[in-house]
TIVOLO-878590 format. One line per 10 residues: their letters; for each residue x, y, z of C-alpha. Coordinates in steps of 0.2 Angstrom, whole numbers. Layout:
N
a) X Y Z; ...
***
This chain:
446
xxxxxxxxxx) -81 -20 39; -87 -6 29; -103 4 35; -116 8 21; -118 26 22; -132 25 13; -140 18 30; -134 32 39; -149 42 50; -148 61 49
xxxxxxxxxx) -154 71 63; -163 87 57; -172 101 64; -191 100 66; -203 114 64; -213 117 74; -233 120 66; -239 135 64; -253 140 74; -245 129 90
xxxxxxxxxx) -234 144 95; -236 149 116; -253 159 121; -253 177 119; -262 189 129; -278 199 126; -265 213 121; -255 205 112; -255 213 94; -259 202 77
xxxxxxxxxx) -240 211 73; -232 201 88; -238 183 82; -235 185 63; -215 181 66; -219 164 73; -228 159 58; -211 160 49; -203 155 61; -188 152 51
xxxxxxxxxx) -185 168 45; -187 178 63; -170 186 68; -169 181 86; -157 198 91; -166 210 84; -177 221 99; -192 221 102; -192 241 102; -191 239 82
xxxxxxxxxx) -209 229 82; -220 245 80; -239 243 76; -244 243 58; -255 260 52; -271 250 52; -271 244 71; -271 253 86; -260 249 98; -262 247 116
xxxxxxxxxx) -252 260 121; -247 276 117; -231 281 109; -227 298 103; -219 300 85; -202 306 93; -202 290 103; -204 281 91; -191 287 78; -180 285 91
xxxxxxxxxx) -184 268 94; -181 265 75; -165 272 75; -158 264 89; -166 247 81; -153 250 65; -140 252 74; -143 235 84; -144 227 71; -131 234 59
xxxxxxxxxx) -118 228 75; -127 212 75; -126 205 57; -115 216 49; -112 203 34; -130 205 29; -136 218 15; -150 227 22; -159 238 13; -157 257 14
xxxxxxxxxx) -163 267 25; -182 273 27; -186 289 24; -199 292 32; -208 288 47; -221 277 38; -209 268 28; -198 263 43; -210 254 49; -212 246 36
xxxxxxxxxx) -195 240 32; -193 237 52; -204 223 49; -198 215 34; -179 218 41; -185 205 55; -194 194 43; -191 181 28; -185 196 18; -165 196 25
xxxxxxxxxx) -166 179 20; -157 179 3; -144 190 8; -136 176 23; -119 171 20; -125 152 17; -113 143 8; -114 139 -9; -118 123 -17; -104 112 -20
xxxxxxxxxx) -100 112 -39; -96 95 -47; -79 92 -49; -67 89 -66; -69 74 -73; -50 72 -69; -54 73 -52; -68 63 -48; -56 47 -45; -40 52 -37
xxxxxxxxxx) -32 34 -36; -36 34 -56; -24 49 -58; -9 43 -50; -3 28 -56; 2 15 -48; 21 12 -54; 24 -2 -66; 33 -19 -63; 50 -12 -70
xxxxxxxxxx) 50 4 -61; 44 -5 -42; 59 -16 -48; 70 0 -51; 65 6 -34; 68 -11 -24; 85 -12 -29; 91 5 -30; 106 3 -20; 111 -11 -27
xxxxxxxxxx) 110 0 -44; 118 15 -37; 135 7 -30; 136 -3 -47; 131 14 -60; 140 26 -50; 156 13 -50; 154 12 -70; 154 31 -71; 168 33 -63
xxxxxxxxxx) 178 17 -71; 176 25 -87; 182 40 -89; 191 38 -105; 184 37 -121; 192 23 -128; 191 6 -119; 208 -3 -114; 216 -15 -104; 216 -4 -86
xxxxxxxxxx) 198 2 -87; 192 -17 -91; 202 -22 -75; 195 -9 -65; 177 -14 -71; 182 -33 -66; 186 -27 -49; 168 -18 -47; 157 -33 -51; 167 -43 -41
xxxxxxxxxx) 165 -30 -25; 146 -28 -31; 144 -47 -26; 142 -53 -44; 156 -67 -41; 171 -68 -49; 167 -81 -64; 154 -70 -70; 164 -55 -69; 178 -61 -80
xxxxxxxxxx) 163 -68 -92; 157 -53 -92; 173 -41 -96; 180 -54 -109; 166 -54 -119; 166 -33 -117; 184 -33 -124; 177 -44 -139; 166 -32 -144; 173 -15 -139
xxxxxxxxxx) 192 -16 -136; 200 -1 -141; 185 9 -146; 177 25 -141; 162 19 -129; 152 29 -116; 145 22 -98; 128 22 -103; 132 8 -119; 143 -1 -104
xxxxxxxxxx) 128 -2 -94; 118 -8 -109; 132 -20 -112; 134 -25 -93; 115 -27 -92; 115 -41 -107; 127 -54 -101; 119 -51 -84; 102 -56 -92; 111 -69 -103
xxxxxxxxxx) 116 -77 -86; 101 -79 -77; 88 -81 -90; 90 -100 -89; 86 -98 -70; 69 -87 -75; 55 -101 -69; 37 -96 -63; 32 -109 -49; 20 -121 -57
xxxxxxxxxx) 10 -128 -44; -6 -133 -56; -1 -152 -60; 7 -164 -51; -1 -176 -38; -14 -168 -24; -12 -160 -12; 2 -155 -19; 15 -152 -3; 28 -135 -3
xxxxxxxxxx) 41 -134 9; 49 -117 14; 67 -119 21; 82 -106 26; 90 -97 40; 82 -86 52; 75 -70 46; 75 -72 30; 58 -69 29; 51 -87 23
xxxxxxxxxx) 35 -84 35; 30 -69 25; 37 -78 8; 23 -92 12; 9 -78 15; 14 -70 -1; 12 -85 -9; -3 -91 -2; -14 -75 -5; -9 -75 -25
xxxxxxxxxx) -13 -93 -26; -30 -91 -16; -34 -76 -27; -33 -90 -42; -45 -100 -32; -32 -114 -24; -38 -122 -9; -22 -118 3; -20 -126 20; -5 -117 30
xxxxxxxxxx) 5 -127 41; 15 -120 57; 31 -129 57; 43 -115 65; 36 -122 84; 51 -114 91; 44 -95 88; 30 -90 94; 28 -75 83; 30 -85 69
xxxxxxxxxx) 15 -94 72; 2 -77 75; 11 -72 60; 5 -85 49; -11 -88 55; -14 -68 51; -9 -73 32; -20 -89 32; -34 -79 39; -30 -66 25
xxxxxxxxxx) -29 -78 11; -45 -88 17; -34 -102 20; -35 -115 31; -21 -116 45; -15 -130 56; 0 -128 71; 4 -136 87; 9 -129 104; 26 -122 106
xxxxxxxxxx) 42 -134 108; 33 -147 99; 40 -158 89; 40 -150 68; 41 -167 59; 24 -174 68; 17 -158 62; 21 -159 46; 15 -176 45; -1 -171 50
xxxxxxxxxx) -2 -156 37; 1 -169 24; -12 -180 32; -26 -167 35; -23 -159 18; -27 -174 12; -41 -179 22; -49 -160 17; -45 -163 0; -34 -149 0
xxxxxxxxxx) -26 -143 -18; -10 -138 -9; -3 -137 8; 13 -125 13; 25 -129 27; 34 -118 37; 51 -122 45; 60 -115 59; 76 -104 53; 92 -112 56
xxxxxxxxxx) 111 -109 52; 118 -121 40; 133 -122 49; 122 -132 65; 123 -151 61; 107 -153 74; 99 -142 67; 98 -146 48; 96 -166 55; 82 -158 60
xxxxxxxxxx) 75 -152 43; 80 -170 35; 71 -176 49; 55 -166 42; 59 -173 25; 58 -189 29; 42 -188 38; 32 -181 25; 38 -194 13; 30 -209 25
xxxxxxxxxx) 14 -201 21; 18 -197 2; 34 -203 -3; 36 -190 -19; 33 -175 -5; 38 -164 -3; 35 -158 -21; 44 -142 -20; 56 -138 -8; 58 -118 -8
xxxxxxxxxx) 75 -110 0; 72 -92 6; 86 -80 3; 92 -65 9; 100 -50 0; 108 -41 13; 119 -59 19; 129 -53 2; 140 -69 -1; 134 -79 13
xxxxxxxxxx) 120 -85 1; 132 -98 -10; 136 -107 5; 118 -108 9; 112 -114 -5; 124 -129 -4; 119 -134 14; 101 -133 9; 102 -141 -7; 110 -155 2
xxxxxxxxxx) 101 -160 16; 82 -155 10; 84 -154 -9; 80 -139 -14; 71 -137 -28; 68 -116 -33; 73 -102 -24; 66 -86 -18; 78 -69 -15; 69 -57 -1
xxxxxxxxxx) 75 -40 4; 83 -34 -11; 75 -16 -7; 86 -14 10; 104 -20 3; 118 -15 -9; 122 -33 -13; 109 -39 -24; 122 -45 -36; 123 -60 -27
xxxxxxxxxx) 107 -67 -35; 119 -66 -55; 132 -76 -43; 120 -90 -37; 112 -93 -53; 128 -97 -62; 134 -108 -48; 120 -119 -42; 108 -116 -58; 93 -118 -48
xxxxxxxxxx) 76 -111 -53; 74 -91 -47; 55 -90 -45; 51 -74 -35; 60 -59 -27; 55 -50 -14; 57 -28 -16; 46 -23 -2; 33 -28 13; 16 -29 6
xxxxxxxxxx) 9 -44 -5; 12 -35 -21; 30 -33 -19; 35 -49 -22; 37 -51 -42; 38 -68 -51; 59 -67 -56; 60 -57 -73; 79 -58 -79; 79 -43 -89
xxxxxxxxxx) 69 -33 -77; 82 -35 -64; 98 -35 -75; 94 -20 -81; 88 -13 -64; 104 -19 -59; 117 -6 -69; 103 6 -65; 95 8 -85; 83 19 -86
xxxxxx) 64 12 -94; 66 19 -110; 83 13 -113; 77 -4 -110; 64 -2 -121; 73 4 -135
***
């Protein structure tokens, strides 16, 4: 919580009264109690041998005039050592004078001439809001940024593949063998080139209209796939399940989720279905707690399906607009453990039988080709309805995402470029296409 620093209390130095200063003496001279009266302006180093008595008193004792000029000179020098940033005023030149301007060096009249510091000046108008000066980088180059590797292998690859100026049947092989190693998959690979050597066969061409070329059939591909996840109609609550292996960050995919949807005002309750990990549970609950969510798990070890069961129930009961389930990670290779997740299925349909509405399967990038095979596993025990690609920022092989799309044609509705809730973008096929072979944003624009 933010404190008001308008309530702040400021300690500041009282004054004391005038008049209130300690007694003085029967001989104690008017001269000796006017300092206290300004009490502020009284420099407390400078000696007492510089407090001569003014011409109209007469003092109690007796000083000769060569004592006292002595006194006076030895006073300037004091105070010369004492405050040498100050800008005293010349020397007296006389005896009567010194006097004088003995008093007023000791009094309010220095005052001016302290090093104070000077009052801050109001700054630019360009610099009154820092955070309004820089920035904050646009959806296209945060894209550009996430998948920078991926970008680098396939661009710096392309570079290199064409080095002639006329395109022919070697360099279209070698720019076959590049998508393929860049995880694009080998349909869309020779997809791509043959409908390169269509167009450009045999002519001059440069790698940047390759890339402009390469980036086209790459959007033409997973356009189809572009779908925002609607979660608006349907019946109520409207139940979400998060399935995929472990780590591949469906945890922090749900808490993503869950704070752009509370922002629009859905009424969210988060379930804890990964019972297995405890960490996964804190986890959550920090999301739900961020997202003004409600949240709902069970002790560890205990049985996922009864708790989704519940969540269903409960959400229900609260008149929840939607509930989101977590699952444990599992491998799809392990029988046991994906009869586990059709176990889960089949438990949230005893309580509505059209649940689980959406069934999203959580990706990673950096498992390269691993991803196709879990995307059959998942789709057939738990029916996966969209998917979600995280971690596109830490790997070179975000080309797998063009590969899955044109094998299991299943809805792309996010992709995940970095850790905080900002960094996962609803799936633009353009955006990453062109990200992908590394185009600049003003050659996409153009």
């Amino acid at each position: 919580m933010f404190s008001d620093a308008s309530n702040t209390e400021l300690s500041v130095p009282i004054k004391e009264p005038a008049g209130e200063s300690p007694s003085l003496s029967e001989n104690t001279t008017l001269l000796d109690a006017e300092p206290e009266t300004v009490a502020e302006a009284t420099i407390d180093d400078t000696p007492e041998a510089v407090e001569t008595p003014s011409e109209t008193e007469t003092p109690d004792i007796a000083i000769s005039e060569d004592e006292t000029k002595a006194a006076l000179a030895l006073a300037e020098d004091t105070f010369e050592e004492d405050t040498p940033a100050y800008d005293i005023t010349e020397n007296p030149k006389d005896g009567s004078d010194s006097a004088d301007n003995t008093e007023a060096s000791s009094t309010l009249d220095v005052t001016p001439d302290l090093p104070v510091a000077a009052p801050l000046e109001a700054p630019a108008q360009d610099d009154i809001s820092p955070m309004a000066e820089t920035k904050k980088p646009g959806f296209f180059a945060r894209m550009t940024q996430g998948l920078q590797r991926s970008s680098s292998k396939l661009a710096d690859g392309i570079s290199s593949v064409f080095t002639k100026k006329k395109l022919d049947d070697d360099t279209l092989e070698e720019l076959e063998d590049l998508l393929i190693s860049s995880d694009l998959g080998a349909s869309v690979a020779m997809r791509v080139c043959d409908n390169i050597r269509k167009d450009r066969f045999d002519k001059e061409v440069t790698d940047e209209e390759i890339k402009q070329a390469l980036a086209q059939e790459i959007t033409n591909v997973l356009k189809p796939r572009e779908e925002i996840l609607d979660l608006s109609d349907g019946p109520s609550p409207r139940v979400v399940l998060f399935v995929g292996v472990n780590g591949s960050g469906k945890t922090t995919t749900i808490g993503k989720i869950a704070s752009k949807l509370s922002a629009q005002g859905a009424n969210i309750l988060l379930a804890a279905g990964d019972t297995f990990r405890a960490a996964a549970v804190e986890q959550l609950k920090v999301w739900a707690e961020r997202a003004n969510a409600g949240f709902l798990s069970r002790p560890d070890g205990a049985d996922s399906a009864g708790l989704a069961y519940d969540a269903v129930k409960q959400a229900t009961t609260e008149n929840r607009d939607l509930v989101l389930i977590d699952t444990a990670g599992r491998l799809q290779n392990r029988t046991e453990l994906m009869d586990e997740l059709a176990k889960v299925v089949r438990a949230i349909r005893k309580i509505e039988p059209t649940a689980p509405h959406e069934v999203i399967l959580v990706l990673d990038a950096t498992v390269g080709q691993n991803a196709l095979s879990q995307v059959e596993a998942f789709k057939h025990t738990a029916g996966v309805t969209g998917l979600v690609m995280t971690k596109l920022d830490g790997t070179a092989k975000g080309g797998v995402l063009v590969a899955i799309a044109d094998k299991h044609a299943l809805p792309i509705h996010f992709v995940g470029i970095g850790e905080k809730a900002e960094d996962l973008h609803p799936f633009s096929a353009s955006a990453f296409a062109n990200a992908l072979v590394g185009l600049s944003d003003d050659v996409t624009k153009q």
